[in-house]
C-alpha angles and dihedrals in degrees: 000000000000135000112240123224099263089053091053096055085040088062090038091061091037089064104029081054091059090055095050093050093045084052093052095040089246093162107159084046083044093055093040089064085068124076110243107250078050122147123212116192122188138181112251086231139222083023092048116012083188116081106274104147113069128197120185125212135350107300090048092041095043078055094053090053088070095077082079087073090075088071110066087206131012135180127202116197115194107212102175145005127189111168120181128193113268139240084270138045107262085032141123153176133201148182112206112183107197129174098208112189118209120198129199153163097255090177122352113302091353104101132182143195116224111211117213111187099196155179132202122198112203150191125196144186143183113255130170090350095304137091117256153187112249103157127011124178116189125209127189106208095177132014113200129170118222122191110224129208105207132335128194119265109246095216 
């Protein structure tokens, strides 16, 4: 079984929407693009950069997303995609490579930007019409630390 052109954008979309919402601190339209029986598992950086801390469904995994509020502005940058049908029909699975940039205050007017070169592994499935996120499992490959000169408030 293949994915057809309109599922792949769908899942394109699916996962360049979930940057965006991140980015913009969307949490409730972040955790809508999950089923929800979903799992999230993330690294406990900078300690595991493997996935080691697991939430399961929405509500958990909508709480998880709060930890972005430690970084006053982020940027994830999605810098490739490769999706793949799944084992079952209405099913899918994805490798999304992203580089997210978190900037911060580390001491007062000295600001950073910590550099997260990911992966996510996903799998995905069709649920109420629409492509979603039923499993994500998040990998830092490299961690790296940017001074940065000025950002744009976000208020």
């Amino acid at each position: 079984m293949t994915l057809g052109v309109v599922d792949r954008l769908a899942l394109a979309d699916l996962v360049a929407r979930y940057a965006l919402h991140a980015d913009r601190r969307e949490i409730d339209a972040m955790a809508a693009l999950f089923t929800g029986d979903a799992v999230l598992m993330l690294p406990d950086a900078p300690r595991r950069l493997d996935p080691v801390r697991t939430f399961t469904g929405r509500e958990e995994i909508a709480a998880s997303f709060a930890a972005l509020d430690g970084a006053p502005v982020t940027f994830h940058a999605l810098a490739g995609q490769v999706f793949d049908a799944g084992p079952e029909p209405g099913t899918a699975t994805g490798q999304v490579a992203c580089v997210a940039h978190h900037v911060s205050e580390r001491e007062p007017g000295k600001a950073a930007d910590l550099v997260w070169h990911t992966r996510y592994t996903d799998s995905y499935r069709l649920d109420g019409g629409a492509w979603r996120i039923a499993r994500r499992e998040l990998r830092i490959d490299t961690v790296e630390t940017r001074p940065v000169r000025r950002w744009r408030d976000a208020g």
